[in-house]
N, CA, C and O atoms as a GROMACS GRO file, in nm:
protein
  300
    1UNK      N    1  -1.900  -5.208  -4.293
    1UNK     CA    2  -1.855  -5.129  -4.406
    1UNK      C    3  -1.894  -4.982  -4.390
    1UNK      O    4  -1.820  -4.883  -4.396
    2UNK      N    5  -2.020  -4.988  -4.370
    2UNK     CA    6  -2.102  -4.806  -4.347
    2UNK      C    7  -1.971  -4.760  -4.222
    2UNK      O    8  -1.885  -4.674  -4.242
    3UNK      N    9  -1.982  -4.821  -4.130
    3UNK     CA   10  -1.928  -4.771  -4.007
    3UNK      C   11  -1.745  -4.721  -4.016
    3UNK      O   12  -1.696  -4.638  -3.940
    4UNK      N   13  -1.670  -4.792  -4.123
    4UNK     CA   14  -1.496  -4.784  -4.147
    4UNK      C   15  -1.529  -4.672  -4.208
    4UNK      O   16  -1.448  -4.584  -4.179
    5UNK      N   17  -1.637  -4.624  -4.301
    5UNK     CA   18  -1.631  -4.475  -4.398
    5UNK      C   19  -1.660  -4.398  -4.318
    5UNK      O   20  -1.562  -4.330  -4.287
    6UNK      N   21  -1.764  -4.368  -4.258
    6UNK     CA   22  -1.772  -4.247  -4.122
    6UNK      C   23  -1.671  -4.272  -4.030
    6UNK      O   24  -1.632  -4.167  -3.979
    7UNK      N   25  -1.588  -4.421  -3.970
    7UNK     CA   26  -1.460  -4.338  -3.890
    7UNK      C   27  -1.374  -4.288  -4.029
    7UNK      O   28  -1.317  -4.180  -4.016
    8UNK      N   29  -1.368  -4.318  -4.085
    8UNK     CA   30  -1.287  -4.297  -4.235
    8UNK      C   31  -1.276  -4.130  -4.175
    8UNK      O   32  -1.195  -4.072  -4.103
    9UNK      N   33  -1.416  -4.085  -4.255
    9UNK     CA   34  -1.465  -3.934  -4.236
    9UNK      C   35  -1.399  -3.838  -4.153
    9UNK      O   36  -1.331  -3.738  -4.177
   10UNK      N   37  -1.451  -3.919  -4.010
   10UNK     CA   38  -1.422  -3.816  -3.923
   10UNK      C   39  -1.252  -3.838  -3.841
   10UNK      O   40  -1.190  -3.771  -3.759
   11UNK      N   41  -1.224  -3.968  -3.913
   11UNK     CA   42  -1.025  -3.936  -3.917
   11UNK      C   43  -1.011  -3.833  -3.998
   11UNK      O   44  -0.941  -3.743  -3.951
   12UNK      N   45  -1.052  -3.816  -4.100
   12UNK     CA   46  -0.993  -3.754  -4.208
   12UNK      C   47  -1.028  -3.562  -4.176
   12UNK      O   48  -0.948  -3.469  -4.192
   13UNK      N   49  -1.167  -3.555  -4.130
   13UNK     CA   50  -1.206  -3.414  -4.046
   13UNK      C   51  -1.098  -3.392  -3.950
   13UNK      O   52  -1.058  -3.276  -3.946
   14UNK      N   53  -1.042  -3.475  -3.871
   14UNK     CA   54  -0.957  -3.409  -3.734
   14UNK      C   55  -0.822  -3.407  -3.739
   14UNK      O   56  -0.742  -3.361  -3.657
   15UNK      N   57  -0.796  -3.477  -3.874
   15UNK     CA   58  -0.646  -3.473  -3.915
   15UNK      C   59  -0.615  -3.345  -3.996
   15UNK      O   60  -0.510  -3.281  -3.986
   16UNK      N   61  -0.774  -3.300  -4.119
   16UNK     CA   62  -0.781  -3.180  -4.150
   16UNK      C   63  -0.781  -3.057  -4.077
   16UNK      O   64  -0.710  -2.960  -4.101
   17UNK      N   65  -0.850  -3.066  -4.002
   17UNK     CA   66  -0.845  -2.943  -3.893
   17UNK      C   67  -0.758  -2.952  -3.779
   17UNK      O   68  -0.719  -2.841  -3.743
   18UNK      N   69  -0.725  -3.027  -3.725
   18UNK     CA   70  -0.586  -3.014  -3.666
   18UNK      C   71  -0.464  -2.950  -3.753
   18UNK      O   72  -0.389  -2.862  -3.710
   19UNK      N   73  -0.456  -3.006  -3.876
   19UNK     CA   74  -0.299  -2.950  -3.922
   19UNK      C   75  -0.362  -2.773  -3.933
   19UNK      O   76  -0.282  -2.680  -3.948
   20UNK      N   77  -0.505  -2.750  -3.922
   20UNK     CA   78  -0.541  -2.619  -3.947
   20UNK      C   79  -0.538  -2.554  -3.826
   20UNK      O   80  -0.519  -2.432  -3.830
   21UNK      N   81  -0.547  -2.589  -3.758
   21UNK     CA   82  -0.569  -2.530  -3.626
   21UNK      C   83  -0.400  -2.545  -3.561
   21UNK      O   84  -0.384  -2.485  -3.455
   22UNK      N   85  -0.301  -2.605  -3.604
   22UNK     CA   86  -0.156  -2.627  -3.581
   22UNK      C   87  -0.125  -2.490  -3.666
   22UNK      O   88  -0.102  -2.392  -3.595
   23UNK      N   89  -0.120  -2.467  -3.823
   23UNK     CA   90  -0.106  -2.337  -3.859
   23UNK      C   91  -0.169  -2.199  -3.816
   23UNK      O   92  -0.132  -2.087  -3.852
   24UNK      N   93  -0.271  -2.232  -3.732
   24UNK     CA   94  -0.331  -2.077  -3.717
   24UNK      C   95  -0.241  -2.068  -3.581
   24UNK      O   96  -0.179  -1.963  -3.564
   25UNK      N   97  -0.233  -2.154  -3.500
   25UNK     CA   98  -0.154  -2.159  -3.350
   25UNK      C   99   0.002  -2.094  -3.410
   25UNK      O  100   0.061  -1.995  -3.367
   26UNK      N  101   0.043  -2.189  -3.526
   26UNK     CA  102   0.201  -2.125  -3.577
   26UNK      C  103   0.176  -2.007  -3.632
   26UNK      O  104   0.244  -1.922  -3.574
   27UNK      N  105   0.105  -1.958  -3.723
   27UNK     CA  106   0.108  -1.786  -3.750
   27UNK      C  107   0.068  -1.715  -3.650
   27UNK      O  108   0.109  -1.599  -3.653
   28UNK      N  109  -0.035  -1.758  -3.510
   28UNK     CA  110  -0.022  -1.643  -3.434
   28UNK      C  111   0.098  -1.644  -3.325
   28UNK      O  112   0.133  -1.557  -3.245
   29UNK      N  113   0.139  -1.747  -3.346
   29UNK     CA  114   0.281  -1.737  -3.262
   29UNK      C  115   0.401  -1.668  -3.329
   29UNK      O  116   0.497  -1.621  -3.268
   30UNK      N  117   0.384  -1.668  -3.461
   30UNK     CA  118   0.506  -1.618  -3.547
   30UNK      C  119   0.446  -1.471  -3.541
   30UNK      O  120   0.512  -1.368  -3.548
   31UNK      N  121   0.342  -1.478  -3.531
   31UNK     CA  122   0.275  -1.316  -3.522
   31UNK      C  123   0.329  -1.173  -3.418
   31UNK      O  124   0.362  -1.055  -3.428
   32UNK      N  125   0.307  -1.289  -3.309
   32UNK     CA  126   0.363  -1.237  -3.159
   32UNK      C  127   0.520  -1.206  -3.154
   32UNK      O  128   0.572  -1.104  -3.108
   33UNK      N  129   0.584  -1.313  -3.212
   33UNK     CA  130   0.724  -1.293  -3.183
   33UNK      C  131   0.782  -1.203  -3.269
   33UNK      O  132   0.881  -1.144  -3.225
   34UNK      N  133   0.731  -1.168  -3.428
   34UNK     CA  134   0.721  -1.043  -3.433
   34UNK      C  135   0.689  -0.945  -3.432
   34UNK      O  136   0.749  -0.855  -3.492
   35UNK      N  137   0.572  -0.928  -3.357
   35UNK     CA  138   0.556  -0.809  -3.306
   35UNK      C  139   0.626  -0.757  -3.163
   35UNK      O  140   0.623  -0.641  -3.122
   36UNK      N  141   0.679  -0.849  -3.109
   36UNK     CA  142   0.768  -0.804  -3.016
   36UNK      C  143   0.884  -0.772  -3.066
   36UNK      O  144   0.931  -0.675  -3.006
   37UNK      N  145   0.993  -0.835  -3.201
   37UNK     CA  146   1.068  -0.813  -3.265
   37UNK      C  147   1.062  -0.659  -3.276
   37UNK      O  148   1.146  -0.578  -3.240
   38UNK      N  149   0.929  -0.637  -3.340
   38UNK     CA  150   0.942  -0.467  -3.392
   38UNK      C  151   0.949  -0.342  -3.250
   38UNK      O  152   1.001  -0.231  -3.236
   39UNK      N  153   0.873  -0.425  -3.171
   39UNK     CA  154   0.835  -0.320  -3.054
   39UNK      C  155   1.005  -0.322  -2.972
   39UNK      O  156   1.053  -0.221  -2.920
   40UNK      N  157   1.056  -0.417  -2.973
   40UNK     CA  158   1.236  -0.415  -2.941
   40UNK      C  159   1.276  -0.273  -3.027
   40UNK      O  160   1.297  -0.158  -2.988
   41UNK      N  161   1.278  -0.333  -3.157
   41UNK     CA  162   1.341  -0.220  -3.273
   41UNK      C  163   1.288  -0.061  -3.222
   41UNK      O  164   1.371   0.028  -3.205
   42UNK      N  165   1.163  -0.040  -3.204
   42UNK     CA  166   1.085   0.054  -3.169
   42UNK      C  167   1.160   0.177  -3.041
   42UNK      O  168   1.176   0.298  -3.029
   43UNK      N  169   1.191   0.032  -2.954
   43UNK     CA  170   1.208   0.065  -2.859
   43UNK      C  171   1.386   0.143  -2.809
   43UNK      O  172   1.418   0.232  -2.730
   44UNK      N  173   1.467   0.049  -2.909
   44UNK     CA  174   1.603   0.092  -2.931
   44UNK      C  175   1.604   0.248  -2.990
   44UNK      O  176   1.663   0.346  -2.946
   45UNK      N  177   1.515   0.234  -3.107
   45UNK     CA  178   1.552   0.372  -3.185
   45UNK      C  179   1.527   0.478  -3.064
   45UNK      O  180   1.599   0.564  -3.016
   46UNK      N  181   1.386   0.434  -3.034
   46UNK     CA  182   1.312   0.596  -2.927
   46UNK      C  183   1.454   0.599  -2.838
   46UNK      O  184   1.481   0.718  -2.827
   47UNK      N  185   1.574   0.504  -2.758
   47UNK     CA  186   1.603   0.535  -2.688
   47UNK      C  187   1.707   0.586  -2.763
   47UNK      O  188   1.725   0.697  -2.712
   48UNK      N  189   1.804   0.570  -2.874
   48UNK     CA  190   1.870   0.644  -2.937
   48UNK      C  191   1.838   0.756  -2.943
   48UNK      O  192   1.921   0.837  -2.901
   49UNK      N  193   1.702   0.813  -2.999
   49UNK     CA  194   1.623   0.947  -3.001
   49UNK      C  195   1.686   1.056  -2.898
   49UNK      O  196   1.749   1.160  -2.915
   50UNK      N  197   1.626   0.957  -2.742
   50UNK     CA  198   1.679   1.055  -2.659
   50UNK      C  199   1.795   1.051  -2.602
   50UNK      O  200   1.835   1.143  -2.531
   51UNK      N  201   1.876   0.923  -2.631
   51UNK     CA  202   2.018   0.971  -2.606
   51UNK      C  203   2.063   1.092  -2.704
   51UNK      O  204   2.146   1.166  -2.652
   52UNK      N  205   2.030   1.122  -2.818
   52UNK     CA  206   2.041   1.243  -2.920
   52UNK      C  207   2.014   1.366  -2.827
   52UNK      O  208   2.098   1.455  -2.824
   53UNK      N  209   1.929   1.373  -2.770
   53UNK     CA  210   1.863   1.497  -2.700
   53UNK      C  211   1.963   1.516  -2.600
   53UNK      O  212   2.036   1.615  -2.596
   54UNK      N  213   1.967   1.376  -2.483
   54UNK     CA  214   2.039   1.463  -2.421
   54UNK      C  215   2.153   1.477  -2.447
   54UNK      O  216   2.195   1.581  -2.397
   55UNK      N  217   2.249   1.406  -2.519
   55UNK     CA  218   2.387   1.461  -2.644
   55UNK      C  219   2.394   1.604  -2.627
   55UNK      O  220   2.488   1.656  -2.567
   56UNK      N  221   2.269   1.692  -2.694
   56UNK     CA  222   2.250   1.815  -2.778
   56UNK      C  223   2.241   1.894  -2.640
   56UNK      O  224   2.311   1.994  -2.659
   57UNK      N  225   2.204   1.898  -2.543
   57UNK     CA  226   2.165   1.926  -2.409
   57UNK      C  227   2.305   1.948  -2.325
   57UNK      O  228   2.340   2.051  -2.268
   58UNK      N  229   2.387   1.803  -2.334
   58UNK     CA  230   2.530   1.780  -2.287
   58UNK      C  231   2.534   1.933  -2.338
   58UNK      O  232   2.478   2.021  -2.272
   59UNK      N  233   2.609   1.966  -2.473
   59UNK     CA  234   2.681   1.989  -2.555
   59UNK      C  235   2.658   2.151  -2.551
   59UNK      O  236   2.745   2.236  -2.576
   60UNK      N  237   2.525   2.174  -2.515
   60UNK     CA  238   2.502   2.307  -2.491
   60UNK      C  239   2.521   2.394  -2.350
   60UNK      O  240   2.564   2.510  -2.345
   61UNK      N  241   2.482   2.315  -2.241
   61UNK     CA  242   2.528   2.365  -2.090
   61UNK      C  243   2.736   2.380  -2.137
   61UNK      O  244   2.806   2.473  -2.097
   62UNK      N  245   2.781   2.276  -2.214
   62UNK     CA  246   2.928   2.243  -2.223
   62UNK      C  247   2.981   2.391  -2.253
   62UNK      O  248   3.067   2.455  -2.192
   63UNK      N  249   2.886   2.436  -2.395
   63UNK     CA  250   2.896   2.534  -2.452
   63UNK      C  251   2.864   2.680  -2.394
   63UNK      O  252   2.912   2.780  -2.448
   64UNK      N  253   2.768   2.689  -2.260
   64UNK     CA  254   2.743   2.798  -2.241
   64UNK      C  255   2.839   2.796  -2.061
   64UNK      O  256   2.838   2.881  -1.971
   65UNK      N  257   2.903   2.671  -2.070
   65UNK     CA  258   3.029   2.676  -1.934
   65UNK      C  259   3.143   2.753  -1.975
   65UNK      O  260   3.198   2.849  -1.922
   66UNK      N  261   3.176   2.667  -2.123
   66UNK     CA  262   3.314   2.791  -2.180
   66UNK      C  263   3.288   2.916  -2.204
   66UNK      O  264   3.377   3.000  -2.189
   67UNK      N  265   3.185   2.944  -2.238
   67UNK     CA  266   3.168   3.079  -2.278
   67UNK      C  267   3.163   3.152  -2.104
   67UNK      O  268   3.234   3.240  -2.056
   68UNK      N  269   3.077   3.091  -2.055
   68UNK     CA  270   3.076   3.185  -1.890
   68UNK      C  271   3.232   3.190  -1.861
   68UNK      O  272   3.276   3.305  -1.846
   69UNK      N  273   3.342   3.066  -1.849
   69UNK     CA  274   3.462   3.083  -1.836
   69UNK      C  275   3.560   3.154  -1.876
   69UNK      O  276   3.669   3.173  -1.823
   70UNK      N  277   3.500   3.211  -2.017
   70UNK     CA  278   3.569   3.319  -2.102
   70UNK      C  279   3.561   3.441  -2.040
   70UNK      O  280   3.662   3.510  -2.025
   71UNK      N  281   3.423   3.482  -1.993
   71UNK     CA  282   3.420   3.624  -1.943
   71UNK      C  283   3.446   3.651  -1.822
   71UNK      O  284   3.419   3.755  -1.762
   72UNK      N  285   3.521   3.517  -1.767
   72UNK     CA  286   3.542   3.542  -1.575
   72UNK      C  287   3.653   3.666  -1.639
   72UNK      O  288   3.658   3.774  -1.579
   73UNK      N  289   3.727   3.648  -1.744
   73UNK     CA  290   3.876   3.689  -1.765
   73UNK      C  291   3.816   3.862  -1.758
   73UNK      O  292   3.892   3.949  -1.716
   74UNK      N  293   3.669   3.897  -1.804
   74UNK     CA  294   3.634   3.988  -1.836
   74UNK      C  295   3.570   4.045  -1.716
   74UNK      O  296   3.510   4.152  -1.729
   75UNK      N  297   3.575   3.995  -1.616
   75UNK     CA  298   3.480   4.046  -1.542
   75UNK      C  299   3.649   4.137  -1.414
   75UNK      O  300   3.621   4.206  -1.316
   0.00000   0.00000   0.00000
């Protein structure tokens, strides 16, 4: 009788801490996958960023070609 309540016990300890130790394993896994989620997002914008730059960059050599092409007429 003593002996079915202590395995009793310590079923009941490893079934408790297992499903606990199953949730800390699932939130740091849900943890990870989003934090890679964000560092993706992170990573898209910065490269949008500098596709912006060099856009603005394009757009200005573009701008200072017509203008040089304007004054061949002048030269």
């Amino acid at each position: 009788m003593y002996y079915e309540v202590i395995i009793r016990r310590l079923y009941d300890r490893r079934v408790f801490y297992g499903t606990i130790g199953m949730t800390v394993a699932h939130s740091a896994a849900y943890s990870a996958i989003a934090l890679s989620l964000l560092s993706f997002v992170i990573c898209i914008y910065s490269l949008k960023g500098l596709a912006s730059r060099i856009n603005a960059i394009n757009a200005k050599i573009v701008e200072e070609t017509m203008e040089f092409r304007g004054m061949e007429n002048f030269i």
